[in-house]
PLY file of the C-alpha trace (Angstrom):
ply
format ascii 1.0
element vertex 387
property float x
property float y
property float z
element edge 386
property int vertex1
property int vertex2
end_header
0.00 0.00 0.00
2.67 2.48 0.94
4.58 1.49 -2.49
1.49 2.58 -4.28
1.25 5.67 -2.22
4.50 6.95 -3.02
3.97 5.83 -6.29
0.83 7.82 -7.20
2.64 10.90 -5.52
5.49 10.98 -7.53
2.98 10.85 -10.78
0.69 13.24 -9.48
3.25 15.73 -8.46
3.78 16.07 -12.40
0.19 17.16 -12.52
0.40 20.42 -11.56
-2.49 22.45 -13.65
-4.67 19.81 -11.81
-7.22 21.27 -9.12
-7.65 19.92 -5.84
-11.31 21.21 -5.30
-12.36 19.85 -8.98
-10.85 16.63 -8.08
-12.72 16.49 -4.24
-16.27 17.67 -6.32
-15.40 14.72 -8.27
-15.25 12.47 -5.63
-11.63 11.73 -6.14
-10.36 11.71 -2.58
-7.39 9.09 -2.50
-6.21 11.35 -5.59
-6.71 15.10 -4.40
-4.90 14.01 -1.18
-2.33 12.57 -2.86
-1.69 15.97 -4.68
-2.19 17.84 -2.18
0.81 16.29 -0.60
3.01 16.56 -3.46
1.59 20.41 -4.12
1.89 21.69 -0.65
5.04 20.46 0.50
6.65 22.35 -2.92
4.37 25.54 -3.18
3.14 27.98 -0.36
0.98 29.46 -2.98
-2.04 27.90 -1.25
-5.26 28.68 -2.35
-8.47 28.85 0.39
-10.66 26.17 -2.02
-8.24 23.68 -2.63
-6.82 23.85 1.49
-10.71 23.37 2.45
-10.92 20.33 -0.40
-7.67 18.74 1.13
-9.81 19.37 4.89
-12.61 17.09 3.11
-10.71 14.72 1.37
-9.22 13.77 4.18
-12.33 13.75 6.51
-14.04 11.76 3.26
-11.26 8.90 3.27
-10.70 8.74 7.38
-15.11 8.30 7.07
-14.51 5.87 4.36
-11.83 3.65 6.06
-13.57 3.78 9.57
-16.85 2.58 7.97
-15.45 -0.24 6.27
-12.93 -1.39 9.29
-16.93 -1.55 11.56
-18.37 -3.27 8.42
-15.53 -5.91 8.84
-16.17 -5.81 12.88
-19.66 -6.77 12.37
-18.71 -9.39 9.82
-16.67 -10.96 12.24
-14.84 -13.47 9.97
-11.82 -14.00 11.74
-9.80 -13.09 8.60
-10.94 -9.35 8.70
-8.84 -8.91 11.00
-5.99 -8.64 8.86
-7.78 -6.19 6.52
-8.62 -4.15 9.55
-5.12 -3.80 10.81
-4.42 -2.83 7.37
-7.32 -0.11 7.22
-5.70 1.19 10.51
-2.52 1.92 9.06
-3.52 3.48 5.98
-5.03 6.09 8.68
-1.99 6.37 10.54
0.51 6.62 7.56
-2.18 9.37 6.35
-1.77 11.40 9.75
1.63 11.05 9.71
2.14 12.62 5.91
-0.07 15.70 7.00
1.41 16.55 10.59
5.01 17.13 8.94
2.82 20.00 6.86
1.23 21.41 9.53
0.17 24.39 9.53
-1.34 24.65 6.33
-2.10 28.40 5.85
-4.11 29.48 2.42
-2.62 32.68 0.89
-6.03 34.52 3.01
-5.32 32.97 6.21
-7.26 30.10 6.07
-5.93 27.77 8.43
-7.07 23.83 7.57
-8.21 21.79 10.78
-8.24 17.74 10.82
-9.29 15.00 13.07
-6.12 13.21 14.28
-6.71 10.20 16.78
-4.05 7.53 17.96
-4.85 4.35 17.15
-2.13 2.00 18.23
-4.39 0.07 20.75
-7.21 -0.77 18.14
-3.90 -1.96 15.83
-2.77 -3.94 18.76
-6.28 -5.33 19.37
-6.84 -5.88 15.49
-3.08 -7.19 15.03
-3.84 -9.73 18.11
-6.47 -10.96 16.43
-5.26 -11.31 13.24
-2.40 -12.84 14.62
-4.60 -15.34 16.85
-6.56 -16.54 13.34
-3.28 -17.30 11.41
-2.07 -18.99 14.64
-5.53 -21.19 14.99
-5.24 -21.96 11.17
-1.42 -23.18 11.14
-2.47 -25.44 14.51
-5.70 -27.03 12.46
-3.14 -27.88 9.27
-0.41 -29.06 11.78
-2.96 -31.77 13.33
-4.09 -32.00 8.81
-0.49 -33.16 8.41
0.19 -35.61 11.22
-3.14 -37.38 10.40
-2.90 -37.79 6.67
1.12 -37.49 6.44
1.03 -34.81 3.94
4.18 -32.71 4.28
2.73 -29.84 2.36
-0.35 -29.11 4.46
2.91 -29.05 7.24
4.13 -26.35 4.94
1.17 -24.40 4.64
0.52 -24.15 8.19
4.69 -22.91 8.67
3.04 -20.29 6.22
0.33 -19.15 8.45
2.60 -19.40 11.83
5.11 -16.58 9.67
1.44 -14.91 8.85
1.11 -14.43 12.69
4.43 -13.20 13.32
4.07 -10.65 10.90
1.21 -9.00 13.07
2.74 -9.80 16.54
6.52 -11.03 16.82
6.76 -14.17 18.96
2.77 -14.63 19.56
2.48 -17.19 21.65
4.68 -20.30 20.90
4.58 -19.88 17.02
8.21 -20.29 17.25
8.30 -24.17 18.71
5.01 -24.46 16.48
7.47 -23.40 13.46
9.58 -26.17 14.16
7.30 -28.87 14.15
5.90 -27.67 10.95
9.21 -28.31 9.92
10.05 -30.96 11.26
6.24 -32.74 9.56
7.36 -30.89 5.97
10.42 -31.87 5.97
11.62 -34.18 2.96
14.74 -36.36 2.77
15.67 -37.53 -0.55
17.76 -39.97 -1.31
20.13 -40.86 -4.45
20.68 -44.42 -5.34
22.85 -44.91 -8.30
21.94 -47.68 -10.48
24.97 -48.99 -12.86
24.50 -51.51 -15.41
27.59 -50.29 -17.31
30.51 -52.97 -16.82
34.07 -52.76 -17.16
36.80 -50.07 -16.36
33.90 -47.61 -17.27
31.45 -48.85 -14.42
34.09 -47.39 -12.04
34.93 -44.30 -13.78
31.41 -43.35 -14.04
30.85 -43.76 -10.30
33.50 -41.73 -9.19
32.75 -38.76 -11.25
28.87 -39.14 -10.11
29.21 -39.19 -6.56
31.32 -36.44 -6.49
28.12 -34.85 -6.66
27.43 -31.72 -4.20
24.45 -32.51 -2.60
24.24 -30.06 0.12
23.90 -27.13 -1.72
20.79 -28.50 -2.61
20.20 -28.92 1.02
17.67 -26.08 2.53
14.99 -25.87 5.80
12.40 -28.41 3.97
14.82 -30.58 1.67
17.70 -32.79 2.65
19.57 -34.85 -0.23
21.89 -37.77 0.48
23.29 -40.71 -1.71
21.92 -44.17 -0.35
22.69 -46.24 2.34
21.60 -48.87 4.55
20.08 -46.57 7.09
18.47 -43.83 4.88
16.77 -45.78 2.17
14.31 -46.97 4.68
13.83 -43.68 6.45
13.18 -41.94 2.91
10.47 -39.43 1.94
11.46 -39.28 -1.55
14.11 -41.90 -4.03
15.68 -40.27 -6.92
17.21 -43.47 -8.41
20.22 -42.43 -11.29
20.31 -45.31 -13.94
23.28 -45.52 -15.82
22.04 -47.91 -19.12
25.19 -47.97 -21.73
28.14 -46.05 -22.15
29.21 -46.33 -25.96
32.81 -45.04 -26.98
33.51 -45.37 -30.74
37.56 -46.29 -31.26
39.30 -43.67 -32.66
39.31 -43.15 -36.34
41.84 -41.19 -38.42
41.57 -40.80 -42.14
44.56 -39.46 -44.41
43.57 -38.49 -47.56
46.58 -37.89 -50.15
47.07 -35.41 -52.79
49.50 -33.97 -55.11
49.47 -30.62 -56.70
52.15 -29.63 -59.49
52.55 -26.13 -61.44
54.91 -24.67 -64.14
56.53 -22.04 -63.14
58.93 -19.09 -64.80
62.42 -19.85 -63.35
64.45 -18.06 -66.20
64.01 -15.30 -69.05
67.18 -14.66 -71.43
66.90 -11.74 -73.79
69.27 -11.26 -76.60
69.01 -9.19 -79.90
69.64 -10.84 -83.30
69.94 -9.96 -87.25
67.45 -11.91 -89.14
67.02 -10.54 -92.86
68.87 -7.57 -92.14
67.03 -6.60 -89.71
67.64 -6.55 -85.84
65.48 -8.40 -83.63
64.84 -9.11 -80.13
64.65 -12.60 -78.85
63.38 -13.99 -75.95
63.68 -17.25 -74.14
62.01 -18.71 -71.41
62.98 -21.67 -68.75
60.17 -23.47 -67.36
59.90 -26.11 -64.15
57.22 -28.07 -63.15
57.21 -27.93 -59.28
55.41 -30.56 -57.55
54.18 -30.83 -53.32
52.55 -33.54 -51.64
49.93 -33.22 -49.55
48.53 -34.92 -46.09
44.83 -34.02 -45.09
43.93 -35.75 -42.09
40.72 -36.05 -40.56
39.90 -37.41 -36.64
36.74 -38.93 -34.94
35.56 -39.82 -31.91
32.28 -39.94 -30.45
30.37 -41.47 -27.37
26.79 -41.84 -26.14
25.92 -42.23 -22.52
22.13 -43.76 -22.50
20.92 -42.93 -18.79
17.29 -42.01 -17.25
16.28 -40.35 -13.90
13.34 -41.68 -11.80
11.73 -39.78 -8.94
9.15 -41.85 -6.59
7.22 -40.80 -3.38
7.47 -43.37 -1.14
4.56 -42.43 1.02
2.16 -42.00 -1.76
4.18 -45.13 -3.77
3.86 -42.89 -6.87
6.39 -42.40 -9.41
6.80 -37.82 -9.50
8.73 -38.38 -12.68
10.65 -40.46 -15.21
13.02 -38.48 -17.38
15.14 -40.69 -20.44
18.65 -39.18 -20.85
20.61 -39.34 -23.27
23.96 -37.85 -23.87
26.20 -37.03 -26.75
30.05 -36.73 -27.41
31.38 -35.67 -30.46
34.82 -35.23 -31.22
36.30 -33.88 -34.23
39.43 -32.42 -35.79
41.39 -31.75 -39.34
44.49 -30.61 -40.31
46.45 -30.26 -43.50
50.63 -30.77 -44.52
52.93 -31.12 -47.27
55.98 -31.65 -48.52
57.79 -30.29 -51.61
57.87 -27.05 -53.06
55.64 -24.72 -51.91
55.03 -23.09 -54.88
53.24 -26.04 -55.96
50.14 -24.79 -53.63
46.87 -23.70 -54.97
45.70 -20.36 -53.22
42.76 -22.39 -51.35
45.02 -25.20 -50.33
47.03 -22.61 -48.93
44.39 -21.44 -46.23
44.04 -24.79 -45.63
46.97 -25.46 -44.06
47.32 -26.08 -40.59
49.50 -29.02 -39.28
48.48 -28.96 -35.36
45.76 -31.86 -34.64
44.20 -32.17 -31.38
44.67 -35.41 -29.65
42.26 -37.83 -29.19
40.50 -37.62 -25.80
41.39 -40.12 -23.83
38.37 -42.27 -22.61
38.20 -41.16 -18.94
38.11 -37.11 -20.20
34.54 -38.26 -22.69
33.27 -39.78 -19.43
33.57 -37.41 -16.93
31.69 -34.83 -19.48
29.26 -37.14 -20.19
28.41 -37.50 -16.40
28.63 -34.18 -16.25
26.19 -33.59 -18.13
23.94 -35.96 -16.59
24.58 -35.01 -13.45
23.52 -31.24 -14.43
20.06 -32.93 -16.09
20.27 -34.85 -12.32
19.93 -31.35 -10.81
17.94 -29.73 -12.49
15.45 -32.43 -11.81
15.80 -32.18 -7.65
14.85 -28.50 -8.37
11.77 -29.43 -9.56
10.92 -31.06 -6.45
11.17 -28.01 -4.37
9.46 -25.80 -6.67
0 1
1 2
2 3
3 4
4 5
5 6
6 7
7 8
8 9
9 10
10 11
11 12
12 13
13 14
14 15
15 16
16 17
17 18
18 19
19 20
20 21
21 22
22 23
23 24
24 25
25 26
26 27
27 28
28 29
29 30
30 31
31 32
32 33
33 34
34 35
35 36
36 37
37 38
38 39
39 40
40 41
41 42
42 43
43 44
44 45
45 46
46 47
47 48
48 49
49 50
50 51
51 52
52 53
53 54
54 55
55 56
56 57
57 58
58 59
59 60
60 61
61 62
62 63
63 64
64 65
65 66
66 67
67 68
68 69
69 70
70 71
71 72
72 73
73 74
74 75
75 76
76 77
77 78
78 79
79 80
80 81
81 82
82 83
83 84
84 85
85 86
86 87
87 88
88 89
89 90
90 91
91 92
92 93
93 94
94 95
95 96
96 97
97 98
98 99
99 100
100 101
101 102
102 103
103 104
104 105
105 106
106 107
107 108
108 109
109 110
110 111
111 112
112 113
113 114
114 115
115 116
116 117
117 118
118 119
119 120
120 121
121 122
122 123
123 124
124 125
125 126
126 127
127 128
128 129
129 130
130 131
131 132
132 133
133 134
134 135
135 136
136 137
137 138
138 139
139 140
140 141
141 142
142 143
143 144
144 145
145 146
146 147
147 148
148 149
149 150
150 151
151 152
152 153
153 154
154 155
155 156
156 157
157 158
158 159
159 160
160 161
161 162
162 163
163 164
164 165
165 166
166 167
167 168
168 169
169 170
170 171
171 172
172 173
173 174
174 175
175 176
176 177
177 178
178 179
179 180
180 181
181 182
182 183
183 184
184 185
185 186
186 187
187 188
188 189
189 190
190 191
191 192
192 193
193 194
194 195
195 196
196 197
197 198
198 199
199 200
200 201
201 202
202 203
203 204
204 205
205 206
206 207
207 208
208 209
209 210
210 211
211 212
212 213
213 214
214 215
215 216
216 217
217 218
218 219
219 220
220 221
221 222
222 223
223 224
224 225
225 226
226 227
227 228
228 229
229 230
230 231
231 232
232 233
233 234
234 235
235 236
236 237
237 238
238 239
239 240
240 241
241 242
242 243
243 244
244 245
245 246
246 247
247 248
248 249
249 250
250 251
251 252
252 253
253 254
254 255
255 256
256 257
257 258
258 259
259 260
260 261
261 262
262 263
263 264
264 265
265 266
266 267
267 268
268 269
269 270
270 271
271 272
272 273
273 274
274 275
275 276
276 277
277 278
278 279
279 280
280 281
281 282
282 283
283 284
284 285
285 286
286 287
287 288
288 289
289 290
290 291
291 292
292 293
293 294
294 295
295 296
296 297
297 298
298 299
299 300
300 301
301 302
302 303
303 304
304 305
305 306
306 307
307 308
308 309
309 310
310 311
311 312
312 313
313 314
314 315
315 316
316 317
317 318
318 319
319 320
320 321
321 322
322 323
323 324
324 325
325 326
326 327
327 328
328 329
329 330
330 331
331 332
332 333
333 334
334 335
335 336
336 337
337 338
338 339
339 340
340 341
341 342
342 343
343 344
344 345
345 346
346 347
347 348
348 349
349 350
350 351
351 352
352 353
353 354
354 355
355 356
356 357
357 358
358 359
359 360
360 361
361 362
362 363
363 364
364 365
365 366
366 367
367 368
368 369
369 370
370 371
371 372
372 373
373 374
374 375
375 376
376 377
377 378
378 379
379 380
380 381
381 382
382 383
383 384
384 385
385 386
């Protein structure tokens, strides 16, 4: 509320051919207060109309306010409470703007006159009850949870015990009540690794996945831990990683060989003759054909990890989610030598050139990206459960 206050001040204070009295005759209190705020606290050109509009805009909305907080008294749902606390401070945050104002003079000596009235104990009386309904509400879900297990009824009633504190801080024994919410919402999950891959890669693939940080993950209503004997039967929640087939191609290198040759101008003698009385010049060119060999090599490698990540409730005995995953590795590289004269080259053989390869990968580098990237679709997957 005070967001939007400050809000519509700052817009209205831009307004300034706009008339408070037109605005009041309107019926536009909330907006001809609001500029009378912004106007006053800039100008002491005060005019006698628009200080006697502010008088009754302000009387208008403190009439308003009051008559809806006794329509929510009468209603006596025990969630008008809240609204009424809320009602209450609009009042008091609208005091407060005008006092630092005070007095407000017209330009003819009008002096304006306004109601002001402390009402801290009908907050406190208002905020005690509001406070008392969230409390009531988090107790009714806390005895929801324990009887049907559900963690997130446990969670919604930690929601209403922070409801209460917001209206009185440490209302009765919302705090210990807090705990126990937490305590019924909270969720362990744990990660069992299933491995069907065999070999030197079974083990490789382990070790990179169980390096896996699971306590970042870790917050007030979610624990994560890998498996063991103790937690698997205490778990709320089994995210089971299946490791199907790891599939590493060998490496493969292909040399494809070339030759490219060219004439070239190595020599030009020039010499002048007499040929039927007449002297001529005579030219003579040397020719070589220059020849260089040439390497282009290409490499492959490539690898699929085929993997899937199931989620199951164990209370419910419901399966949350089953994700395939599968993961590529591609590896390629080509590079281009010769021997021989270089002047042999074609322009666009030329560019080509480049005699650094990169090395194959070794095996263990293409698995630890491939559980990498598994273990990033992993996570991403455990976010989902907290969302």
């Amino acid at each position: 509320m005070r967001t939007l206050i400050y809000t519509l001040i700052a817009v209205l204070a831009l307004s300034s051919c706009k008339s408070v009295d037109k605005l009041v005759k309107k019926g536009k209190y909330e907006e001809a207060f609001l500029y009378s705020l912004s106007h006053f606290k800039t100008s002491k050109k005060r005019k006698t109309e628009d200080v006697k509009a502010l008088e009754w805009a302000y009387s208008a909305l403190l009439e308003k306010d009051l008559s809806e907080i006794e329509k929510l008294s009468v209603d006596s749902r025990p969630e008008n409470h809240s609204r009424i606390v809320r009602k209450y401070e609009n009042i008091i945050h609208r005091q407060s703007s005008l006092r630092v104002l005070l007095p407000i003079i017209s330009e003819d000596g009008y002096e304006a006159k306004f109601i002001f009235t402390d009402y801290t104990e009908h907050i406190r009386k208002a905020s005690n009850h509001a406070a008392s309904f969230h409390y009531e509400e988090g107790v009714k879900l806390i005895s929801k949870s324990k009887k049907n297990k559900d963690k997130n009824t446990a969670r919604s009633a930690y929601r209403e015990f922070e409801k209460a504190e917001t209206f009185v801080r440490g209302f009765k024994e919302v705090d210990s009540l807090k705990n126990i919410a937490l305590e019924l919402g909270h969720h362990l999950v744990v990660i069992e690794v299933n491995n069907n891959i065999n070999g030197v890669s079974r083990r490789e693939t382990e070790s990179f996945l169980f390096n896996l940080p699971l306590n970042i993950h870790n917050d007030d209503w979610y624990t994560f831990e890998y498996a063991n004997d103790i937690n698997t039967r205490n778990a709320d929640v089994n995210v089971e990683l299946a490791l199907f087939e790891l599939l590493i191609s060998p490496e493969k290198e292909d040399n494809h060989y070339f030759i490219e040759q060219k004439d070239i101008l190595i020599k030009t003698d020039r010499w002048k003759e007499i040929k039927d009385s007449v002297e001529v010049e005579v030219i003579k060119e040397y020719h070589e054909t220059v020849k260089a060999n040439i390497i282009e090599t290409f490499r492959e490698k490539n690898a699929r990890l085929n993997a899937g990540i199931y989620i199951t409730d164990n209370h419910k005995n419901v399966n949350i989610s089953e994700k395939p995953v599968t993961v590529d590795f591609n590896f390629s590289d080509r590079g281009m030598k010769f021997s021989g004269d270089e002047r042999a080259l074609l322009p666009a053989t030329k560019n080509k050139l480049d005699a650094c390869l990169d090395n194959f990968p070794m095996d263990d580098e293409i698995i630890h990206f491939l559980v990498s990237e598994f273990k990033q679709a992993a996570k991403k997957e455990m976010y989902k459960l907290k969302s």
